[in-house]
N, C-alpha and C positions, 0 to 999 in steps of 0.2 A: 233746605240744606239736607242732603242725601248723608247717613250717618248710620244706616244698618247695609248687610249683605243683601238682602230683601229688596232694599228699596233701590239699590244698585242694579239688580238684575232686573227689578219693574221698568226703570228706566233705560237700561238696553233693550229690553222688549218694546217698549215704546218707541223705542229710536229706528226699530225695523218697519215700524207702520208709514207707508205711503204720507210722503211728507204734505202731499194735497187735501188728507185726511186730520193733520194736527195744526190747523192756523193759531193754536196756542204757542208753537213752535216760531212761526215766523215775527221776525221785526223784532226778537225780544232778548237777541243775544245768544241764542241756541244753535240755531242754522243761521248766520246772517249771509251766506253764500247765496241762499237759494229765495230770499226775501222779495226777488222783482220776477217777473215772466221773461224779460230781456236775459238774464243770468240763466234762465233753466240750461243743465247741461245734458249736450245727448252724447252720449259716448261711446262714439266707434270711431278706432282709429283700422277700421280694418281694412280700410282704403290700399294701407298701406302694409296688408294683410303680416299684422304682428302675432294672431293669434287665426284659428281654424275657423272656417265658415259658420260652422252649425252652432259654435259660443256666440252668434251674434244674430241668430236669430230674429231671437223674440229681443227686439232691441229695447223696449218697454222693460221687460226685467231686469235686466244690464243697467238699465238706469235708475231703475229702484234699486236694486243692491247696489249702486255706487253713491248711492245718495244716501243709503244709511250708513255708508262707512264714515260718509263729511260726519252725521249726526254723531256717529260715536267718536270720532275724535274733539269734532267741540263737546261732546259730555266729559274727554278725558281734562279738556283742559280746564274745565271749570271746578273740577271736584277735586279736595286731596284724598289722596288714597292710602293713606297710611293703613285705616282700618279694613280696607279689600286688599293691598297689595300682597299679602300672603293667600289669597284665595282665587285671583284672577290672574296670576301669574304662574305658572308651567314652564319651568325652565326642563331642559333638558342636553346633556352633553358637554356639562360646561368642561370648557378649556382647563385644561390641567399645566402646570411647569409654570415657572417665574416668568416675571414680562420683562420690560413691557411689552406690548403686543398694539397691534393695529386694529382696532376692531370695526367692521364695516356693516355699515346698517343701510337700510334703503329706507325710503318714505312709504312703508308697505305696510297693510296691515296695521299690528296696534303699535306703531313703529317710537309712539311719543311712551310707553313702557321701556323701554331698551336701557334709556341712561338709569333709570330708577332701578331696575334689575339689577344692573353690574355694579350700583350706588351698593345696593343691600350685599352682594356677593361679597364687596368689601375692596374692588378696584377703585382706585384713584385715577379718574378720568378725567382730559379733556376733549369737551362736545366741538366737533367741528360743523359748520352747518351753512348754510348758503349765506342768511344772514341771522345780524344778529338778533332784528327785533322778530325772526322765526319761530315758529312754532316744534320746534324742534327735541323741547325737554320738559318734561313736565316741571310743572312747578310748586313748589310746599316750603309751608313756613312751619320750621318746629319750634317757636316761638308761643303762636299764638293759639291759645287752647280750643277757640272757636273756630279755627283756620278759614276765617272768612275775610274774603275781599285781599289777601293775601298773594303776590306773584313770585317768589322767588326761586332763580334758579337754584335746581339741584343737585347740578352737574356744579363739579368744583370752578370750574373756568370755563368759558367758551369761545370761540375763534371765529369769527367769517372766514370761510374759504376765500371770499371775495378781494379780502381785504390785501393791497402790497407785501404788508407785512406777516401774509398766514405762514407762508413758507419758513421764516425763521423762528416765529413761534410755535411754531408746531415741531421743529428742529429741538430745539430748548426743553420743549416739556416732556419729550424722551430720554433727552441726555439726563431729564431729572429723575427718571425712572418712571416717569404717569404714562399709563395709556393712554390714546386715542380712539376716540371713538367719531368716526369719521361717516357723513352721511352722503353716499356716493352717487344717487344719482341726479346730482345736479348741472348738467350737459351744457357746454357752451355748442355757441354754433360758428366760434370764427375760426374755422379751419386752421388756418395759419397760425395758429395759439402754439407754442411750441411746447405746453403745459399740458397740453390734451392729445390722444391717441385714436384711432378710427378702430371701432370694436361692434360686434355684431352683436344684436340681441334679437334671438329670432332671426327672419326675414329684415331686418334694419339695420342698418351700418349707423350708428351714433357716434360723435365727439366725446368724448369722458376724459375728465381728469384723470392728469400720473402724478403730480408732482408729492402727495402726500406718497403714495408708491416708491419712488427714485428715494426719498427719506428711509422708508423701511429698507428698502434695498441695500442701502450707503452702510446703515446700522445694525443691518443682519437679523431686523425686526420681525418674526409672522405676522400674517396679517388673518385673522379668523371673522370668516363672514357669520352675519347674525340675521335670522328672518324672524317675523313677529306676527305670523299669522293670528288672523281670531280664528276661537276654534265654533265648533257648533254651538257649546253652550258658554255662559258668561268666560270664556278662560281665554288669555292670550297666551299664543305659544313661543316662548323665546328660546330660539334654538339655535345652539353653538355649531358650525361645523369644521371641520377640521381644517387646521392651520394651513394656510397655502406659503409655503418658503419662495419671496423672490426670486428667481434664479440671478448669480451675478456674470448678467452676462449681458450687461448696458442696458440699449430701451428694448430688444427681443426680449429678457425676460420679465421686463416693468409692463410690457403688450401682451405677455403670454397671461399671467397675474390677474391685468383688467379683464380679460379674455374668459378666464375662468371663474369673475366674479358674475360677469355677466351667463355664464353659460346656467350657473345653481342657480341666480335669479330668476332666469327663463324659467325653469323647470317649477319654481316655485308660483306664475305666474300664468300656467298653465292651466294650474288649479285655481288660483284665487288671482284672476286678474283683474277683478272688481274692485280689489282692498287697495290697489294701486293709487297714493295721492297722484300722482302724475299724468295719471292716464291721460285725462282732457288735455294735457298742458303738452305732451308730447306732440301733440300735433301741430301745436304752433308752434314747436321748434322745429318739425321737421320740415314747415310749411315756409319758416324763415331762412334754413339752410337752401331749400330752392331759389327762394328770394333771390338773397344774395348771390351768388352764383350769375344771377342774366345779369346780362348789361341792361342799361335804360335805352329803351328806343328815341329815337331821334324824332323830333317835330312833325318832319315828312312822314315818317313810319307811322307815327300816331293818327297822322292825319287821314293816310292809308286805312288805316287798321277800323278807322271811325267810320269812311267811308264806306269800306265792304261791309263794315257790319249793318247800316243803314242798306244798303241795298240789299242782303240777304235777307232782312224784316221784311222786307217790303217783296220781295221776289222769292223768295226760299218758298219750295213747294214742299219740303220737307223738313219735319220738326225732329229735335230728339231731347231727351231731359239733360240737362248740366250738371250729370251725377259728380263728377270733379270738385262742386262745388258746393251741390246745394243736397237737402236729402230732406223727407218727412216723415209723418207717423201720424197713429191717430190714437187719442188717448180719450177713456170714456166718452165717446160721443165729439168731440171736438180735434181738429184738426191743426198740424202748427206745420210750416214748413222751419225746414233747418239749416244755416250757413254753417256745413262742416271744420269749413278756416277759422271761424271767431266763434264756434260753438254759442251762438244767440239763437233764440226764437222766436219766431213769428206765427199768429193764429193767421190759419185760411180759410176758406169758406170748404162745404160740400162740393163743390162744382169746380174748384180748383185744383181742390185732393183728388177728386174722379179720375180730373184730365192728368193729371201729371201720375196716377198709377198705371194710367191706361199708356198713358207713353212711356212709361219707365220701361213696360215690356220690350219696347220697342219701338221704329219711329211709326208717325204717322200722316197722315196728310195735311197740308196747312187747310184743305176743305173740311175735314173733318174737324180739327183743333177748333175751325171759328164754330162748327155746328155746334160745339159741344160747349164752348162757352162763351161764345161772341166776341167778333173781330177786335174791337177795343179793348177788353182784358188780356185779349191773345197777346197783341201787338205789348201790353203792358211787361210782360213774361219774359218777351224776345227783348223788350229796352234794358229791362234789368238782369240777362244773363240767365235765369233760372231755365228757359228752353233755348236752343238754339235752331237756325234754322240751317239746311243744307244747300 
């Protein structure tokens, strides 16, 4: 049990050490995300270039600094913080004038601080949040003097966005004067949702929820965005910015709104797009919004489709990598390829990573492909998608 300032910041210090360096860490309820090899995540979404070439580099770093951000949010949930919360919180700018107010937090950073911030400021909030049994608010019993084994929420009330009836509930607990504290990026991908608006972040056009929005709007609510970066050293920084006013001027100004919540999150994301919960998750939304959209091919087509590719195994004089799909790395001495759709991984051998660097560059001969690793693991390669032939 963590119960000094000291032993707090040892264990954020700990939490940045390369998670393949602490097997005290795995299997035991600390990181349970990262407990199998199948789970490892590699994170670039920059396929679908959200962020600058040269942040994605050294994609090995990217992935340790996103892996110590999982480890610091499971250390938030597991600890009460009554006794650090005055030392690792950093607020600044807070919102001034009576509410209620809308407040909007992303999954960013120490973002699971937010509701316990505006607890202590002294607003009467409710947490809105994808679901309920999310991880979304810290949790403290001021009960128990041991505050062990303990989960209670301490946000006064909390609401699934998901649920039929957020809409009127979240109506209600304004008319009662409580803020909102609404955690915004949780993106649907069915277009047609009449709930959701087409908004850019970055280079990306996302689905985002309006309907907590169209509420403030109706009630002449501000809505003030909230980021929770961690800072360099133990502190999370919770920081107010200034009230964005709906315009009433139907769903233009409910789109201008999202528009510019998304624009201050970029900006914040530019910097610290590692601390992002979402990062890896975004890509399977954006990977399902393709989805959706094709039609299904027809029997005949498949059947087509089976057949060229069979014939292009077998006849393709020319190979190139399935960057679309697949990507690798090499980590101390060992090698994994990587399905960027399902973010899983897979060990490869030296002679497989050879050839698939050597073709990433560029294409190369199917003569040279089998010299370099023999006709049968070629053809293996071509079966499963990860090279293709021309």
């Amino acid at each position: 049990m963590i119960t000094t300032i000291a032993a707090y910041k040892e264990a954020v210090r700990l939490s940045q050490q390369p998670v393949a360096d602490r097997p005290d860490l795995l299997g035991k309820g600390f990181v349970q995300e990262l407990n199998t090899e199948k789970q490892a995540l590699f994170c670039n979404v920059n396929r679908f270039h959200l962020f600058g070439e040269d942040q994605f580099e050294d994609s090995d770093q990217t992935h340790s600094q996103y892996l110590s951000q999982l480890a610091l949010t499971e250390l938030d949930t597991q600890l009460h913080l009554h006794f650090v919360v005055d030392e690792i919180l950093d607020v600044k700018n807070q919102v001034k004038g009576e509410g209620p107010f809308l407040f909007c937090a992303f999954h960013f950073g120490g973002y699971l601080h937010v509701p316990t911030a505006l607890k202590l400021l002294e607003y009467d909030i409710v947490t809105v949040t994808r679901e309920l049994a999310g991880n979304d608010v810290i949790v403290i019993d001021d009960n128990d003097p041991n505050y062990e084994n303990k989960r209670e929420i301490f946000a006064s009330e909390n609401i699934s966005g998901l649920e039929p009836d957020a809409v009127f509930r979240i109506y209600s607990a304004f008319k009662k004067g409580k803020n909102i504290l609404f955690y915004f990026d949780f993106f649907q991908n069915e277009m047609e949702d009449k709930r959701n608006t087409e908004a850019e972040l970055g280079q990306l056009k996302l689905m985002a929820p309006t309907y907590v929005f169209e509420i403030a709007q109706r009630l002449n609510i501000p809505v003030i965005p909230i980021f929770s970066p961690r800072l360099e050293n133990h502190k999370v920084g919770i920081h107010f910015q200034d009230p964005i006013q709906v315009a009433q001027t139907g769903k233009a100004g409910v789109d201008a709104c999202v528009q510019d919540l998304f624009n201050q999150f970029y900006e914040q994301l530019q910097s610290h797009y590692y601390q992002w919960q979402e990062l890896p998750f975004i890509h399977q939304r954006l990977t399902g919004i393709v989805q959706t959209n094709k039609e299904s091919p027809s029997f005949l087509q498949r059947l087509r489709t089976t057949i060229t590719t069979i014939k292009k195994s077998i006849t393709g004089s020319t190979l190139v990598f399935n960057k679309e799909h697949f990507n690798f790395y090499a980590d101390d001495g060992e090698y994994y390829l990587v399905d960027i759709l399902s973010y899983q991984s897979a060990k490869i051998s030296a002679p497989v990573f050879a050839l698939l660097k050597r073709i990433k560059e560029g294409p190369i001969s199917r003569q040279v492909g089998s010299q370099m690793l023999g006709e049968h693991l070629l053809q293996d390669l071509i079966y499963q998608s990860i090279i293709k032939p021309l």
